[in-house]
C-alpha positions as CSV (number, residue, x, y, z in Angstrom):
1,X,-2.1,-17.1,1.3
2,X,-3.4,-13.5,0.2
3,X,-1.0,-10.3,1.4
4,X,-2.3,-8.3,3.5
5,X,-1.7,-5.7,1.2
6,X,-3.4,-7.6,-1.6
7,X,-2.7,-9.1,-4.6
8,X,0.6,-6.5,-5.2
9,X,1.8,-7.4,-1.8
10,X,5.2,-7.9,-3.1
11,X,5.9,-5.0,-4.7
12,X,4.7,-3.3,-1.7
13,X,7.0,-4.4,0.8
14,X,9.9,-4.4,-2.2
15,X,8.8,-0.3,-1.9
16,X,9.0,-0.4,1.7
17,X,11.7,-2.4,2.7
18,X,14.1,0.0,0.1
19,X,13.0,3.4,1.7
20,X,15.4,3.0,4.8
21,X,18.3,2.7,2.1
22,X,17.7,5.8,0.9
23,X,20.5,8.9,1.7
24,X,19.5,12.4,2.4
25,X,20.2,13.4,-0.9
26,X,17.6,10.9,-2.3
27,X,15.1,11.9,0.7
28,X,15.7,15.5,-0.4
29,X,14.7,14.5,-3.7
30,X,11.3,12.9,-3.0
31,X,10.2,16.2,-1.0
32,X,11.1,18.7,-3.5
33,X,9.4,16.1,-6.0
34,X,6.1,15.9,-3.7
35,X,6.7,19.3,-3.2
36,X,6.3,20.3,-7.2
37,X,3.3,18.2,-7.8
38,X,0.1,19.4,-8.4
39,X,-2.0,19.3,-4.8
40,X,-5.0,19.1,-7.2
41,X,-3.9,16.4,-9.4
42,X,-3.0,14.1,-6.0
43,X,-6.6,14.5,-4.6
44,X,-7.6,13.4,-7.8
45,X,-5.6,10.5,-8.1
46,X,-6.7,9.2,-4.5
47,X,-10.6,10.5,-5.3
48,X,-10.1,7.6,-8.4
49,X,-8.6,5.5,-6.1
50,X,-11.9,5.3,-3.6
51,X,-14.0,5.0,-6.7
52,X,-11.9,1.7,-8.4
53,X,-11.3,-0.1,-4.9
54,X,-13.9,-1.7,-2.4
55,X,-13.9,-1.1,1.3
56,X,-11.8,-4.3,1.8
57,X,-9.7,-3.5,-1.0
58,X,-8.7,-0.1,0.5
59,X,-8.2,-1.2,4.2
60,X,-5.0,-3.1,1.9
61,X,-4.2,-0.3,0.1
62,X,-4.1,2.0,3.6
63,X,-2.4,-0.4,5.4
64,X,0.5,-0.4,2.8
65,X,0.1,3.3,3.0
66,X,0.9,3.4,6.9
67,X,3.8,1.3,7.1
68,X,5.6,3.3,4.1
69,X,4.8,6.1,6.2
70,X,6.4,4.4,9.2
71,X,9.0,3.8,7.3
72,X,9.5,6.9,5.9
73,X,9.3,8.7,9.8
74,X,12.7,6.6,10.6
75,X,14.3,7.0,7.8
76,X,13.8,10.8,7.7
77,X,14.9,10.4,11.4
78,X,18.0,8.3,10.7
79,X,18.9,11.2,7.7
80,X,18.0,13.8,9.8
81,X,15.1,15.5,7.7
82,X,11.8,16.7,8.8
83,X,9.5,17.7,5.9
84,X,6.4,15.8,6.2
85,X,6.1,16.0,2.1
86,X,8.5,13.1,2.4
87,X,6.0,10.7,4.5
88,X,3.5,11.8,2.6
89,X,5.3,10.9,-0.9
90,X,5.7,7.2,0.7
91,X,2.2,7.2,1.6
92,X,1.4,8.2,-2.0
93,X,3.8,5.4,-3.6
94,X,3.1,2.7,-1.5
95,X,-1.3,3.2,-2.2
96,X,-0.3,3.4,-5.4
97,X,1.8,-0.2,-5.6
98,X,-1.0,-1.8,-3.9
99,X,-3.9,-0.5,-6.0
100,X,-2.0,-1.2,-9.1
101,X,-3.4,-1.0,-12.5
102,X,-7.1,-0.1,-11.4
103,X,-6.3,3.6,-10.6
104,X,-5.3,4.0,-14.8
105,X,-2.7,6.7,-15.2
106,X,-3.2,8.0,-11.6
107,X,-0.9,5.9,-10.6
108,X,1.9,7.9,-12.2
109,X,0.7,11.2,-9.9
110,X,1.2,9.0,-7.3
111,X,4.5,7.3,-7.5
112,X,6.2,10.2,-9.4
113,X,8.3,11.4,-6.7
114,X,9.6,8.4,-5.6
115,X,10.5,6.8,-8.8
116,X,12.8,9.8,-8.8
117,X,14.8,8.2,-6.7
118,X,13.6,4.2,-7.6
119,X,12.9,4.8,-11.4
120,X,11.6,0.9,-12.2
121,X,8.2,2.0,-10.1
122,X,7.3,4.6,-13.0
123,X,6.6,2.0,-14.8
124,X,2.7,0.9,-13.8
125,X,1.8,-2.4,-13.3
126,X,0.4,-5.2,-15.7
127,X,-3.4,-5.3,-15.2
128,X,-5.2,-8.2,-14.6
129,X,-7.2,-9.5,-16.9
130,X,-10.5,-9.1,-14.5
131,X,-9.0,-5.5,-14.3
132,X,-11.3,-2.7,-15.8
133,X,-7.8,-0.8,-16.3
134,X,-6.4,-3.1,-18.3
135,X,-4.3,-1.9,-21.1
136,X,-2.3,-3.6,-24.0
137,X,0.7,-1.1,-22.8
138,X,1.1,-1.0,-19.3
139,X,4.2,-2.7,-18.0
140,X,5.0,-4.8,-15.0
141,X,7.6,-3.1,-12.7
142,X,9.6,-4.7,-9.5
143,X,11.0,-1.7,-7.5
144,X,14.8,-2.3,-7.3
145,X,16.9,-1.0,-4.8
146,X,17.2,3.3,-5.2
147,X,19.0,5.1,-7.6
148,X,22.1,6.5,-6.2
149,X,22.5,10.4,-6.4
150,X,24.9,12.2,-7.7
């Protein structure tokens, strides 16, 4: 049985099911992160995602990208935070798991700001070997539970 979010289904919902443990501090940390990035560099990064996915490929990759969204609404509620750059870092992260190795080094403009806070997802995935990505050095991460902040 295929994911619905595709063949890096797990990691996805290992991303989203650890956002709602994350504290204010850690939420604070992924919005000032988001918030640093280059704006230019991101469109980039999503640009090369449209180009390395197919239509049914990023219906998975959006549908991952709306439920860490969801996700990210509560647990911004629960914390009592606001900033949408923190939905939209979740959005970021979670496309970014489900593409996987086909978006190349995008992936780290993409997950940066939450592997603030979850530092195993800066490392990108293992491509497969039908992957145009693929790379001898690329490394296969699980995303653990977050960091905790000082």
């Amino acid at each position: 049985m295929t994911s619905i979010f595709g063949p890096n289904g797990q990691r996805v919902l290992a991303l989203v099911s650890s956002i709602p443990g994350l504290s204010a501090d850690q939420v604070d940390q992924v919005t000032s992160a988001w918030k640093h990035a280059s704006p230019r560099d991101r469109a980039r990064a999503w640009a090369q995602l449209n180009r390395a996915t197919e239509e049914n490929e990023r219906y998975r990759i959006l549908a991952a990208a709306s439920l860490a969204r969801r996700e990210a609404l509560a647990t911004a509620r629960r914390v009592h935070r606001t900033d949408w750059a923190f939905w939209a870092a979740a959005c970021d992260a979670s496309a970014a798991v489900a593409a996987g190795a086909r978006i190349g080094s995008h992936y780290d403009t993409l997950i940066a700001p939450f592997a603030t806070v979850m530092p195993p997802l800066a490392l990108r995935p293992v491509p497969s070997l039908s992957s145009p990505a693929a790379s001898a050095d690329h490394h296969q991460a699980e995303p653990d539970a977050p960091a905790k902040s000082a």
